[in-house]
Backbone as CSV, one residue per row, in Angstrom:
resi,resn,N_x,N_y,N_z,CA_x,CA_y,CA_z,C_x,C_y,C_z
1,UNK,43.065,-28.709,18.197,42.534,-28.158,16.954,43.443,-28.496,15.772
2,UNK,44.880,-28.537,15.816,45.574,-28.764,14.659,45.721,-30.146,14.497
3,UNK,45.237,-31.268,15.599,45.215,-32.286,14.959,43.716,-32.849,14.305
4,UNK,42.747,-32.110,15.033,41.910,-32.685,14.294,41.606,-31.873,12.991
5,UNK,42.084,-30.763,12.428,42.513,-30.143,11.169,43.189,-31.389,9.958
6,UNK,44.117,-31.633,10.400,44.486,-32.710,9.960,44.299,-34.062,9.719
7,UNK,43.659,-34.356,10.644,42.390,-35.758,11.076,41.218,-35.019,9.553
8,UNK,40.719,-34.155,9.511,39.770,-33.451,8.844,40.127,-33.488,7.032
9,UNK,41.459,-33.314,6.896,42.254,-33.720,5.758,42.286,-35.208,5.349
10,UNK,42.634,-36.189,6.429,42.805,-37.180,5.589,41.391,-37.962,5.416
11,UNK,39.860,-37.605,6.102,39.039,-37.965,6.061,39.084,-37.179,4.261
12,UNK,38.995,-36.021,3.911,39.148,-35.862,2.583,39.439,-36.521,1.561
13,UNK,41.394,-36.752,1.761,41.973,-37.429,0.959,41.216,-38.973,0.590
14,UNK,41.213,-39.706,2.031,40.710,-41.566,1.964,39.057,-41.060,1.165
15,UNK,38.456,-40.290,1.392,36.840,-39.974,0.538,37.534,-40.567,-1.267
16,UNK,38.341,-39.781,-1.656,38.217,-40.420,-2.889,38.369,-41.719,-3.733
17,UNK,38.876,-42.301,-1.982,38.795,-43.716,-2.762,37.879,-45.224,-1.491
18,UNK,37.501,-44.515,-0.651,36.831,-45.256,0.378,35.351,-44.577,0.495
19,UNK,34.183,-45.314,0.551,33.233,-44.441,1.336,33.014,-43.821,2.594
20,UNK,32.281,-42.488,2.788,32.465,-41.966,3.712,32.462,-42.731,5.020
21,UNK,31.053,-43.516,4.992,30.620,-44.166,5.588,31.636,-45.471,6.381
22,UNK,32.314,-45.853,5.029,33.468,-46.820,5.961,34.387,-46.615,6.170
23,UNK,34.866,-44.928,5.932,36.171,-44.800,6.763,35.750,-44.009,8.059
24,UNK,34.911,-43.488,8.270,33.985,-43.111,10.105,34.098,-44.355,10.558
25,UNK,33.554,-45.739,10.376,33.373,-47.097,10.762,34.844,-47.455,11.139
26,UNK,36.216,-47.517,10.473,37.254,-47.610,10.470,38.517,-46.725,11.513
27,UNK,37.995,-45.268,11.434,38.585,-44.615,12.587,37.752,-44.504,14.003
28,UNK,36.218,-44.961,13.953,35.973,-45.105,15.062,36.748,-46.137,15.727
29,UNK,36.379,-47.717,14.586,36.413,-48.605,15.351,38.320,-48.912,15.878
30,UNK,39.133,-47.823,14.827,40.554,-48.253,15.418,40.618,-47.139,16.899
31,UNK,39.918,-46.231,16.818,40.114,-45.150,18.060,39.607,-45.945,19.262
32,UNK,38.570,-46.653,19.109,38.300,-47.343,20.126,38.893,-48.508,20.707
33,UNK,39.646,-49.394,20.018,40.628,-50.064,20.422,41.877,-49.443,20.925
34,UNK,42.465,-48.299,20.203,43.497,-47.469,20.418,42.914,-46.802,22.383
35,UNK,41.621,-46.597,22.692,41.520,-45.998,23.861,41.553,-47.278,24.955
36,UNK,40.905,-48.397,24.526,40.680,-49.582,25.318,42.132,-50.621,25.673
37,UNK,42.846,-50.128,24.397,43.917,-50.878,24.917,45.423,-50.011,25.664
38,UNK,44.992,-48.883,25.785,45.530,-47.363,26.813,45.172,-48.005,28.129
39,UNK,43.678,-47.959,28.102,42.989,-48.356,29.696,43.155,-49.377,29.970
40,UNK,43.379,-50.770,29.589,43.759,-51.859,29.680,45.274,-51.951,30.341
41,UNK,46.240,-51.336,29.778,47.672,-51.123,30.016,47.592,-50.326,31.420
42,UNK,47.128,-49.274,31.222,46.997,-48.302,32.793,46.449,-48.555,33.784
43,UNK,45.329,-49.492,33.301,44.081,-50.307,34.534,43.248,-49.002,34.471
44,UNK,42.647,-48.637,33.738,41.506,-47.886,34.179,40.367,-48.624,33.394
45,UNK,39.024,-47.703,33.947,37.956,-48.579,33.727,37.596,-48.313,32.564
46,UNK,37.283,-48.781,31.432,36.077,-48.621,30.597,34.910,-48.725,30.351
47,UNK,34.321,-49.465,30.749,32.672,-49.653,30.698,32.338,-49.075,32.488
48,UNK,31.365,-48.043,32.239,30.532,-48.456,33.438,29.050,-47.894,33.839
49,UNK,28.423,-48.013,34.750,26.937,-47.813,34.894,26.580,-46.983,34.432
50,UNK,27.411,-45.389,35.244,27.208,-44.357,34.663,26.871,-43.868,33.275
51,UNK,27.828,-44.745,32.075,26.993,-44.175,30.600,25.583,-44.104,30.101
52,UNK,24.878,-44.802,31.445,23.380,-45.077,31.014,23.150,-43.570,31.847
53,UNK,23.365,-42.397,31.375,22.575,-41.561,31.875,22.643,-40.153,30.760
54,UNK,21.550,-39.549,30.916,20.976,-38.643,29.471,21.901,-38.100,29.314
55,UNK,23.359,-37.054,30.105,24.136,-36.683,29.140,25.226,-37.327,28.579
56,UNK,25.079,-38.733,28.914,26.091,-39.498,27.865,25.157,-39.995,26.636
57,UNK,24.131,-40.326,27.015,23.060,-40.452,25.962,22.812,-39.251,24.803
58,UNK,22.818,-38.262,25.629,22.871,-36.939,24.431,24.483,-36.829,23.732
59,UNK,25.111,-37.373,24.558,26.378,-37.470,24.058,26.845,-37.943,22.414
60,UNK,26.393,-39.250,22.868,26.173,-40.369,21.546,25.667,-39.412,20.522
61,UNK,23.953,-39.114,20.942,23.977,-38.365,19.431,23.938,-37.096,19.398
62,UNK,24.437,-36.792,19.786,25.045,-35.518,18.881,26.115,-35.973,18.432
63,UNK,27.319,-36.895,19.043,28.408,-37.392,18.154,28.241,-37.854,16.808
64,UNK,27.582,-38.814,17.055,26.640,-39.131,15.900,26.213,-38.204,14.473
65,UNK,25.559,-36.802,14.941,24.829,-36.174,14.026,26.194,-35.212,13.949
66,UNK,27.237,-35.041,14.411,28.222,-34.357,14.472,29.451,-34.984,13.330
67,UNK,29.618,-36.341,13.333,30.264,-36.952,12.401,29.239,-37.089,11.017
68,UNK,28.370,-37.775,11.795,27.680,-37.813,9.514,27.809,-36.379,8.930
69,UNK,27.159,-35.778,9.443,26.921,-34.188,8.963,28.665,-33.982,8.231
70,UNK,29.458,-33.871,9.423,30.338,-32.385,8.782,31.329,-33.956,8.166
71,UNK,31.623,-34.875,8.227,32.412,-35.720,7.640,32.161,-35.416,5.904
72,UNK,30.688,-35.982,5.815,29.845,-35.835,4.629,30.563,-34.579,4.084
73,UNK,30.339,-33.627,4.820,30.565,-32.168,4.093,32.175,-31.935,3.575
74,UNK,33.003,-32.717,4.244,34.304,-32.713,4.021,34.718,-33.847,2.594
75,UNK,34.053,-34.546,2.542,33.571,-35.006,0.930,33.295,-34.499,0.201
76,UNK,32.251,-33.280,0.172,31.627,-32.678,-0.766,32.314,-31.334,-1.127
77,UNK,32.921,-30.743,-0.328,32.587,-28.987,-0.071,33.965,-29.323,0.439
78,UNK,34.825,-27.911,-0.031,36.247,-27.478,0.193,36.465,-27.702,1.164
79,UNK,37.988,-28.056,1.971,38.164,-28.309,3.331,38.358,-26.905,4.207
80,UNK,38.616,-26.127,3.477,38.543,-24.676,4.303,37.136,-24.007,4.351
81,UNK,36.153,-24.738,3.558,34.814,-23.791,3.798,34.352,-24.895,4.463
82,UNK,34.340,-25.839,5.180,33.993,-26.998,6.108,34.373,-26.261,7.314
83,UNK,35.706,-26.153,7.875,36.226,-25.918,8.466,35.898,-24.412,9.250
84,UNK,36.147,-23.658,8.314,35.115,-22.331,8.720,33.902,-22.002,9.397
85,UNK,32.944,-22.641,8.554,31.771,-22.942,9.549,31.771,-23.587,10.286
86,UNK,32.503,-24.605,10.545,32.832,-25.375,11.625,33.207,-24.480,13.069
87,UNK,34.016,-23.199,12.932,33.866,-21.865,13.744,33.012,-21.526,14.461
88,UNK,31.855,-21.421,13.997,30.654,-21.422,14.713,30.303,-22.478,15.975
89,UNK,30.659,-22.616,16.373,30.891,-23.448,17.357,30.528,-23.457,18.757
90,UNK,31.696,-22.247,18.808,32.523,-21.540,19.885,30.963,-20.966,20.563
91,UNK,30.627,-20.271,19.141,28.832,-19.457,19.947,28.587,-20.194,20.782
92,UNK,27.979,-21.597,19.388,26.629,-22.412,20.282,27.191,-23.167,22.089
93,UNK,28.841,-23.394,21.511,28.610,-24.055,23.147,28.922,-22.757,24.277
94,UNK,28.683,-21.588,23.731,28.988,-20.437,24.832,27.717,-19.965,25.558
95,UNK,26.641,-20.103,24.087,25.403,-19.953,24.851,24.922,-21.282,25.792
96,UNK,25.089,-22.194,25.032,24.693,-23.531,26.057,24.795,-23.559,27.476
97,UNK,26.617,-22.856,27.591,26.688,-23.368,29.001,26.051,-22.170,29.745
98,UNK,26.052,-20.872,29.191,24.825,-20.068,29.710,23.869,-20.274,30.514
99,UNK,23.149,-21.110,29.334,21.982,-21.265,29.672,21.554,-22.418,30.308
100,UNK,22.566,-23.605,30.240,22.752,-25.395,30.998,23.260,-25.055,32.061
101,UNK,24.688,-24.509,32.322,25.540,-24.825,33.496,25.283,-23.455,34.222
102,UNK,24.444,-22.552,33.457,24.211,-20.783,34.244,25.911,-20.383,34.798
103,UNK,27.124,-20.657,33.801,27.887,-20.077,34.087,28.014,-18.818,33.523
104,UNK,28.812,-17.974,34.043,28.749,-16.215,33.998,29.579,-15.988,32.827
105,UNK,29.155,-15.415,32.281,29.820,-14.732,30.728,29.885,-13.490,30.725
106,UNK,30.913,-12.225,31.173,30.924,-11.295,31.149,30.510,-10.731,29.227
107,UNK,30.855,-9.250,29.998,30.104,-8.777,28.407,31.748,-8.731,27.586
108,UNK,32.586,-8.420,27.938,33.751,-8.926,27.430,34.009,-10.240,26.543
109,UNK,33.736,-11.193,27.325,33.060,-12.338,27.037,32.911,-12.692,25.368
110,UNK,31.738,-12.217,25.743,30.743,-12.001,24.470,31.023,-11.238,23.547
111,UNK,31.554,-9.952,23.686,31.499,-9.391,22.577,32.939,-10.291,22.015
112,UNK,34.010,-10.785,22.682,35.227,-11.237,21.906,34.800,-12.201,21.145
113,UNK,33.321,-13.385,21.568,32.670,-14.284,20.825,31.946,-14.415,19.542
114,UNK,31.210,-12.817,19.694,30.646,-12.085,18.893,31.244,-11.931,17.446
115,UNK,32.419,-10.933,18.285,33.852,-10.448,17.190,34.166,-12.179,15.973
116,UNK,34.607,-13.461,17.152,35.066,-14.325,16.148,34.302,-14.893,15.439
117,UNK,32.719,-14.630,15.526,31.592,-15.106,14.775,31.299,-14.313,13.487
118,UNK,31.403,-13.132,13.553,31.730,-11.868,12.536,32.803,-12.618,11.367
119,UNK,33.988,-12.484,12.280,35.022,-12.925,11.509,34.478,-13.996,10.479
120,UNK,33.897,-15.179,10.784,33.415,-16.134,10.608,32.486,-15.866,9.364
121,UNK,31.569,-15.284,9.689,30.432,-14.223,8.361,31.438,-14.283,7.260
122,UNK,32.212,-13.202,7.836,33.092,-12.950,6.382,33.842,-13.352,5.457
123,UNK,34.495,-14.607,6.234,34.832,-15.787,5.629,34.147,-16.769,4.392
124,UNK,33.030,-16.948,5.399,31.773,-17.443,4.622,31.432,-17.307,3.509
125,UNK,31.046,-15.999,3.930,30.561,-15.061,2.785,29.057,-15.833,1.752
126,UNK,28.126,-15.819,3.073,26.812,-16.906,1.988,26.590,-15.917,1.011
127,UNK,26.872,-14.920,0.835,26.008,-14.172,-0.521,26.838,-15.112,-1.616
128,UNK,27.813,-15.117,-1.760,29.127,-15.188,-2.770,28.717,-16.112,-3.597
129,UNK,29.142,-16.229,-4.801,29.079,-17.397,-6.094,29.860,-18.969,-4.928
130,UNK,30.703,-18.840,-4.145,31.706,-19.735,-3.188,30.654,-20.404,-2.340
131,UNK,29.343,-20.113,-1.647,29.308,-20.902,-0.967,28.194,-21.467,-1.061
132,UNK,28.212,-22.884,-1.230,27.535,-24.280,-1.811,26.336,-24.325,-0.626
133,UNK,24.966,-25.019,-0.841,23.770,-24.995,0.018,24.547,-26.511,0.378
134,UNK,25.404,-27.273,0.176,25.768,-28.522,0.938,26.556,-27.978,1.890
135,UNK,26.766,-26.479,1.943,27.488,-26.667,3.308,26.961,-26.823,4.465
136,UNK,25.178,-26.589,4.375,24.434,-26.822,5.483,24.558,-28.417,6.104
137,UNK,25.138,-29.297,5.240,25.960,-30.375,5.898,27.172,-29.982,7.652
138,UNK,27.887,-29.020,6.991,28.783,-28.377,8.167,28.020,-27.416,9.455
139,UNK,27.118,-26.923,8.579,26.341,-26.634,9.639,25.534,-27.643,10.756
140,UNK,25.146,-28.423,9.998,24.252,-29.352,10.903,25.685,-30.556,11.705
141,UNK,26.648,-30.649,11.156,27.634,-31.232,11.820,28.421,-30.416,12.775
142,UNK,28.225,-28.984,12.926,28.893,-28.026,13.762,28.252,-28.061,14.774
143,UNK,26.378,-27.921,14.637,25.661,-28.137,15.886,25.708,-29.327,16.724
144,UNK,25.921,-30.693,16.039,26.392,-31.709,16.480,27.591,-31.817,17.514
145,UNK,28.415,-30.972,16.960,29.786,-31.105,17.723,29.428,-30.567,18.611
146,UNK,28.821,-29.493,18.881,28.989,-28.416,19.995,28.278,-28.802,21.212
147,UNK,27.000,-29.752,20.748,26.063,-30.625,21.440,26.964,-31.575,22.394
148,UNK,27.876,-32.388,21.596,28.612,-33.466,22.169,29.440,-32.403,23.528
149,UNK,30.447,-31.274,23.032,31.157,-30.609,23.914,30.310,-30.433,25.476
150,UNK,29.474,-29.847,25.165,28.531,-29.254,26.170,28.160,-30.901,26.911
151,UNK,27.685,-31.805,25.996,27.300,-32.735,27.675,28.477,-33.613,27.518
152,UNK,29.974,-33.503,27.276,31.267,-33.887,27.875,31.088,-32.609,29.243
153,UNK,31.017,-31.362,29.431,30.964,-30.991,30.877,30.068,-31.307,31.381
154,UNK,28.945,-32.463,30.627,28.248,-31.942,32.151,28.290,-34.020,32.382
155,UNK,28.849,-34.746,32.223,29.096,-36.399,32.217,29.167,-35.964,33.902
156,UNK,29.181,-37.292,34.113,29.854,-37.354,35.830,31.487,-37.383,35.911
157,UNK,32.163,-36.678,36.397,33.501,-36.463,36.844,34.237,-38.724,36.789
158,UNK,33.025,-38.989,37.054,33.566,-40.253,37.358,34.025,-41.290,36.337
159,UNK,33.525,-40.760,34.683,33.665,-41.167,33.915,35.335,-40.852,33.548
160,UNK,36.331,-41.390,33.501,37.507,-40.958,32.925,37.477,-40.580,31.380
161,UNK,38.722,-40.259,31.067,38.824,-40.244,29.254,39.318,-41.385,28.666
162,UNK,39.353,-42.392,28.947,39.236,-43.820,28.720,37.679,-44.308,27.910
163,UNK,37.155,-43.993,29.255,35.642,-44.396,28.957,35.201,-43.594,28.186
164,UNK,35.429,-42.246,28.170,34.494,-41.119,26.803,34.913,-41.598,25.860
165,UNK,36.412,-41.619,25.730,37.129,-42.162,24.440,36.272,-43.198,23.863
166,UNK,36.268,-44.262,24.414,35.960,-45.766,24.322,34.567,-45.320,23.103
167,UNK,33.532,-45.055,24.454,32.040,-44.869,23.912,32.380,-43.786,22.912
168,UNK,32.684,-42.864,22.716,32.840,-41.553,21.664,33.452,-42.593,20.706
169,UNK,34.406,-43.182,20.453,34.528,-43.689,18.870,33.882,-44.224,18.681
170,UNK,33.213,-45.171,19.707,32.175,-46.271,18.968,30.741,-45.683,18.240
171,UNK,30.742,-44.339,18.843,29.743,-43.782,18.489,30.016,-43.420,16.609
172,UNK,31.407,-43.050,16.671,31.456,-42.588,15.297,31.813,-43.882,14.047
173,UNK,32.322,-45.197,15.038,31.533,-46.008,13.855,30.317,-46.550,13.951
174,UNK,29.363,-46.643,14.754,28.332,-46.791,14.592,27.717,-45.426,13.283
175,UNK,28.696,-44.558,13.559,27.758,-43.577,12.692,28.188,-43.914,11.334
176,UNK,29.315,-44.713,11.172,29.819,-44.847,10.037,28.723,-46.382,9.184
177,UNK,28.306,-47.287,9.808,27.627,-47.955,9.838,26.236,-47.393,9.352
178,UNK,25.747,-46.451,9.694,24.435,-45.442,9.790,24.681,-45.551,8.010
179,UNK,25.721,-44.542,8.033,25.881,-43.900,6.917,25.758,-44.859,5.860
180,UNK,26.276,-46.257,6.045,26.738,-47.315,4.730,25.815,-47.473,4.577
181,UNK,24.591,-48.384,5.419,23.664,-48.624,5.295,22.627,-47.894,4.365
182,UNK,22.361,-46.496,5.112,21.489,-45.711,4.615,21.806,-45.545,2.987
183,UNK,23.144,-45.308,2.443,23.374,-45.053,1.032,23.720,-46.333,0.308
184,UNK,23.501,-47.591,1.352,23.831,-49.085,0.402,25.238,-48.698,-0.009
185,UNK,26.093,-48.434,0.759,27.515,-48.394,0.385,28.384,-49.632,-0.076
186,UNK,28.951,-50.421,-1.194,29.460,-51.374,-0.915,30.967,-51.504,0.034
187,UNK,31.290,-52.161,0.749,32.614,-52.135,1.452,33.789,-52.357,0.393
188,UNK,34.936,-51.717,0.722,35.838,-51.670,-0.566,37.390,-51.597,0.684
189,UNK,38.249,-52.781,-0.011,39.123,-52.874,0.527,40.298,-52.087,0.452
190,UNK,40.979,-51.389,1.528,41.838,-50.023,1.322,42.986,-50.497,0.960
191,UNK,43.205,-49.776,0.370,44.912,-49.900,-0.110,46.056,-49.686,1.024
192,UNK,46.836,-49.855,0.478,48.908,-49.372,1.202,48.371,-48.360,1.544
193,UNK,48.416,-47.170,1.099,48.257,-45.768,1.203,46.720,-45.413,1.995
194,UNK,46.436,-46.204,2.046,44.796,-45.568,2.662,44.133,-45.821,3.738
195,UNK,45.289,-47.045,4.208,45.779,-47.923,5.435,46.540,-47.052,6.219
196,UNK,47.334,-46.158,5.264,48.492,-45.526,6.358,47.581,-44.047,7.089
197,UNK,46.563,-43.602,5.736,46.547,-42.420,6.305,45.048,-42.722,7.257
198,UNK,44.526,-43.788,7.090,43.633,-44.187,8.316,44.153,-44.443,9.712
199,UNK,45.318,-45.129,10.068,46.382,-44.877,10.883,46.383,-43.998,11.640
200,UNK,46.837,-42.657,10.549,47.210,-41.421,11.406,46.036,-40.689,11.698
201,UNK,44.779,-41.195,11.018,43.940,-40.351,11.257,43.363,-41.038,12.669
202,UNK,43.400,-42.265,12.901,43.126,-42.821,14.230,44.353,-42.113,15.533
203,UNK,45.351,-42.041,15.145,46.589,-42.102,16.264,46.207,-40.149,16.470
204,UNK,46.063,-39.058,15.380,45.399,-37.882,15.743,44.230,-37.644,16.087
205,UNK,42.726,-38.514,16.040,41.785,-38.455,16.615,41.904,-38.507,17.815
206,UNK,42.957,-39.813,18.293,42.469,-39.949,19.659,42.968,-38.657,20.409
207,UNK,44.951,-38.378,19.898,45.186,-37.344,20.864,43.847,-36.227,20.745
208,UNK,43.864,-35.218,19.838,42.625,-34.523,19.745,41.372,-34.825,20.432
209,UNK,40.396,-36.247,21.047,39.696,-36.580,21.208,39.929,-35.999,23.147
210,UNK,41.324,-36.708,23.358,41.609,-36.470,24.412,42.011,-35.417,25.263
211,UNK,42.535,-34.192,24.617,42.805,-33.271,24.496,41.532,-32.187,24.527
212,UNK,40.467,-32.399,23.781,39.362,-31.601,24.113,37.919,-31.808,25.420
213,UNK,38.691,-33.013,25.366,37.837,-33.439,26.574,37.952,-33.117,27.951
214,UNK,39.461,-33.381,27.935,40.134,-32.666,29.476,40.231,-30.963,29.298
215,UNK,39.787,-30.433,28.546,39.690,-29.326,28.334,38.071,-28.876,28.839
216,UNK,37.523,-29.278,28.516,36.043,-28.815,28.291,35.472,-29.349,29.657
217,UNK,36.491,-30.112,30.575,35.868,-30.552,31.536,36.894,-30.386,32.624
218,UNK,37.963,-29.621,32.353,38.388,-29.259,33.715,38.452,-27.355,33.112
219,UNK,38.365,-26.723,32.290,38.569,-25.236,32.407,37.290,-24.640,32.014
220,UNK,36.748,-23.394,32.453,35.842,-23.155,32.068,35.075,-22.989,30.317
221,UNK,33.999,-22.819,30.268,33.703,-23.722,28.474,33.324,-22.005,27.767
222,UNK,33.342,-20.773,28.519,33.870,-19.962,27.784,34.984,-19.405,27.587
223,UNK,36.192,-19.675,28.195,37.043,-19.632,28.357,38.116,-19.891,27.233
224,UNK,37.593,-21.566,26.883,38.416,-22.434,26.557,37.621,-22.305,24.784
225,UNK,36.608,-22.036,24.120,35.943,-22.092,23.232,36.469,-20.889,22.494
226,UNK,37.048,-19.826,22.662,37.909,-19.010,21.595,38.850,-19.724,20.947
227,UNK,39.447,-20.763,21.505,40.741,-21.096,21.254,40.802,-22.136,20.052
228,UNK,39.249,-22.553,19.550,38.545,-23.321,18.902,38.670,-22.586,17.344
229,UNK,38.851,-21.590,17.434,38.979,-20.672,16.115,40.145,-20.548,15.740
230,UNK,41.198,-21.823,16.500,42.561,-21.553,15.949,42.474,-22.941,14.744
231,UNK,41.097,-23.856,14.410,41.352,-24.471,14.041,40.853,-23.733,12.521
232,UNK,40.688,-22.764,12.406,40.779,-22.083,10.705,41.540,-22.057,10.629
233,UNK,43.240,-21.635,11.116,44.208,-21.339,10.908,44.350,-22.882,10.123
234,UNK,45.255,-22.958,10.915,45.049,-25.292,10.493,44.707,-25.591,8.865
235,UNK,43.451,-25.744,9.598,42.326,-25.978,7.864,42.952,-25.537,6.777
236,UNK,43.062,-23.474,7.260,42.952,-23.266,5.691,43.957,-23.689,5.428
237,UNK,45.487,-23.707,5.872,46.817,-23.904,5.532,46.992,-24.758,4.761
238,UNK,46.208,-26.246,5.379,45.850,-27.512,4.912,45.425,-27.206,3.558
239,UNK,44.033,-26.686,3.369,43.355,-26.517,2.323,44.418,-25.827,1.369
240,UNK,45.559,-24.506,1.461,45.801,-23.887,0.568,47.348,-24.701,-0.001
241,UNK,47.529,-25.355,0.762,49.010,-26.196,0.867,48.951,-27.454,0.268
242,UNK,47.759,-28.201,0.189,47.478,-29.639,-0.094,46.182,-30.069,-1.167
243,UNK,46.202,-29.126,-0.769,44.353,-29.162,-1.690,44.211,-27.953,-2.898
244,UNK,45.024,-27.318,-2.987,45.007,-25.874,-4.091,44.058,-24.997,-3.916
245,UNK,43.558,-24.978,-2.532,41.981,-24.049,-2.642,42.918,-23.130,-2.356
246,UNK,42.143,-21.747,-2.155,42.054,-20.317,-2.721,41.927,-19.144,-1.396
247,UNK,42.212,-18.328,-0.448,42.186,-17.921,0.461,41.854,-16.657,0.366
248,UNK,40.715,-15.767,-0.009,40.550,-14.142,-0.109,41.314,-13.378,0.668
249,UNK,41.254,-11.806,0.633,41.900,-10.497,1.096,40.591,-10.958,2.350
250,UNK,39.526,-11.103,2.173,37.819,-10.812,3.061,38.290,-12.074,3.534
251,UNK,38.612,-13.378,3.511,38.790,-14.484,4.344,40.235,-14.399,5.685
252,UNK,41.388,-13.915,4.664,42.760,-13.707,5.554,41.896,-12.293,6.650
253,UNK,41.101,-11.518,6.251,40.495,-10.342,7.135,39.752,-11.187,8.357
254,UNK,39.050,-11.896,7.805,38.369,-12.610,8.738,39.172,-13.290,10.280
255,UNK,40.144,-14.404,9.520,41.077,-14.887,10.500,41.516,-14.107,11.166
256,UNK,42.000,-12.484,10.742,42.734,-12.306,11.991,41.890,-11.736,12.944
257,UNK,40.195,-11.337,12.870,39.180,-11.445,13.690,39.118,-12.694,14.390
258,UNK,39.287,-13.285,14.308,38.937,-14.706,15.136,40.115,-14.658,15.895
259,UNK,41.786,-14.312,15.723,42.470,-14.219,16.119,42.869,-13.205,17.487
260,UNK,42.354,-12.457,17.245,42.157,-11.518,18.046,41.512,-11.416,19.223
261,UNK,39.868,-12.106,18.665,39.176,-12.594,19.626,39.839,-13.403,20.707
262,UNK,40.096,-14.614,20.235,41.213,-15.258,21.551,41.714,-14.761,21.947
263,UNK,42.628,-13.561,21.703,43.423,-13.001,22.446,42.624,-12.010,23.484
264,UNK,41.612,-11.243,23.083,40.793,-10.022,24.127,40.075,-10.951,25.006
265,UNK,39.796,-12.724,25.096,39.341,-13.398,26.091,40.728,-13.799,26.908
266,UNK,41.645,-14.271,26.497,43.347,-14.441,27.175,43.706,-13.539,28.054
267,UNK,43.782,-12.498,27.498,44.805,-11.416,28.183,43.977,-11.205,29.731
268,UNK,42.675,-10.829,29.657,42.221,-10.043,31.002,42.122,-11.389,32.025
269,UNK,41.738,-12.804,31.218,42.085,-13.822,32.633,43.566,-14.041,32.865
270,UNK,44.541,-13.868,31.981,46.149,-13.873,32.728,46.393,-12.776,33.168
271,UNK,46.053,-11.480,32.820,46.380,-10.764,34.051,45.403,-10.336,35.393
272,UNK,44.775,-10.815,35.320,43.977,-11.868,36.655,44.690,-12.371,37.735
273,UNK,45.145,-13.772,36.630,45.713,-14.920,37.227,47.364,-13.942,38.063
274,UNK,47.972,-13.388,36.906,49.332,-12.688,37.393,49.057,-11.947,38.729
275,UNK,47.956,-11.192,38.263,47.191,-10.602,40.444,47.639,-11.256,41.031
276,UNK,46.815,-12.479,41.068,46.164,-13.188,42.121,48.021,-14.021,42.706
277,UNK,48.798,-14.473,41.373,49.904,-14.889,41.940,51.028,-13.748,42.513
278,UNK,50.981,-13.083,42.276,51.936,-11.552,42.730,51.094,-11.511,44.308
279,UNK,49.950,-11.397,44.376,49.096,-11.066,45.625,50.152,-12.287,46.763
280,UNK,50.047,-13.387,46.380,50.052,-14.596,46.909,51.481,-14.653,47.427
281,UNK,52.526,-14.263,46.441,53.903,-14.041,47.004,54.076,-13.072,47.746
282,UNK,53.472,-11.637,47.266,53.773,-10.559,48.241,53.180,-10.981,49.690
283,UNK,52.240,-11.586,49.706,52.042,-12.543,51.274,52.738,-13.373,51.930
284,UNK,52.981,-14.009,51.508,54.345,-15.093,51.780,55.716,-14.713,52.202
């Protein structure tokens, strides 16, 4: 979460002098070399049969509708009110796996999900003079993301993170491609500075890329989806540190709802886990 917070920033910064469209095209297409030439060095596979099947196919687009959407919105609309709704998240892939993988969601669960979605409201705050109808950009790029998460668990085990990597950036310059096209973007050559922070925004995509993947596909996806609300923290910091935006008494209220939440899903599976290992020694 804190790198792609930051990944989320410099897509900002390069907006004012690159189109959206060709810097998605640019960190896809360096993430995807950056994953291919990992797997190349390690010997693992990249291409294989398996991507021809619907949840790598649903994969693509929602990646797809997941980058135009909230990228766009990170152009337009503050990086902390991007980011925020971007929160919403956590719901959609909690109900998904519900209702896809019929895994068990206590009511605990839920209400801690509930709680960081609240939080989230208040942040927001759609009544307010603050929040822009382009943020439905972040919205429609939040459902995107959450789409992609959900069929990363359900790919075949056989696919490594080589290969998601690989296909997942290409997806996001193809989307960057989408984008030029559709708005007749002309291509514009980046500068010193716009070179560097495309760079880092490739070298933090991938960790981040990689990082949520082995997440979402080896621990359980309600579990692991509170922890997704640590990327407001991130954002706003970003936003109030780099960008001069503005942080309410009702927004800092909010965060530490979301904060919390992670924690009332944490605590009752580690002291679980502490059982189950105390059980295990007192046997031994």
């Amino acid at each position: 979460m804190a790198t792609f917070a930051v990944e989320d920033s410099v897509i900002k910064l390069v907006s004012s002098a690159l189109p959206v469209g060709q810097i998605l095209f640019l960190l896809g297409f360096g993430g995807a070399l950056t994953f291919s030439g990992l797997a190349l060095i390690l010997r693992k596979e990249i291409f294989s049969l398996v991507f021809f099947t619907k949840p790598m196919h649903f994969r693509v687009v929602s990646e797809l509708t997941g980058r135009v959407f909230y990228s766009s919105a990170l152009a337009l609309t503050p990086l902390a009110s991007s980011t925020m709704i971007l929160q919403a998240t956590p719901l959609v892939v909690v109900v998904g796996a519900a209702v896809l993988f019929k895994e068990k969601v206590g009511a605990l669960r839920w209400a801690a999900v509930l709680l960081g979605f609240v939080g989230v409201l208040i942040i927001v705050d759609p009544a307010s003079d603050s929040f822009s109808f382009l943020s439905i950009l972040a919205v429609l790029g939040m459902l995107g993301f959450a789409g992609r998460d959900l069929a990363s668990r359900a790919v075949p085990k056989s696919l490594n993170i080589f290969t998601l990597g690989v296909h997942g950036f290409m997806s996001i310059a193809l989307s960057g491609l989408a984008l030029s096209f559709f708005f007749d973007e002309p291509f514009i050559w980046p500068d010193a500075s716009s070179w560097l922070y495309l760079l880092l925004g490739v070298f933090l995509g991938t960790i981040g890329y990689s990082s949520i993947i082995s997440a979402m596909r080896i621990g359980e996806v309600s579990a692991i989806t509170p922890f997704r609300y640590s990327r407001i923290i991130f954002g706003g910091a970003i936003g109030v540190l780099f960008f001069g935006e503005n942080i309410t008494l009702t927004a800092a209220i909010g965060c530490g709802l979301i904060v919390l939440s992670s924690f009332i899903v944490l605590y009752p599976r580690r002291h679980k886990q502490e059982q189950r290992d105390f059980k295990s020694t007192d046997e031994e």
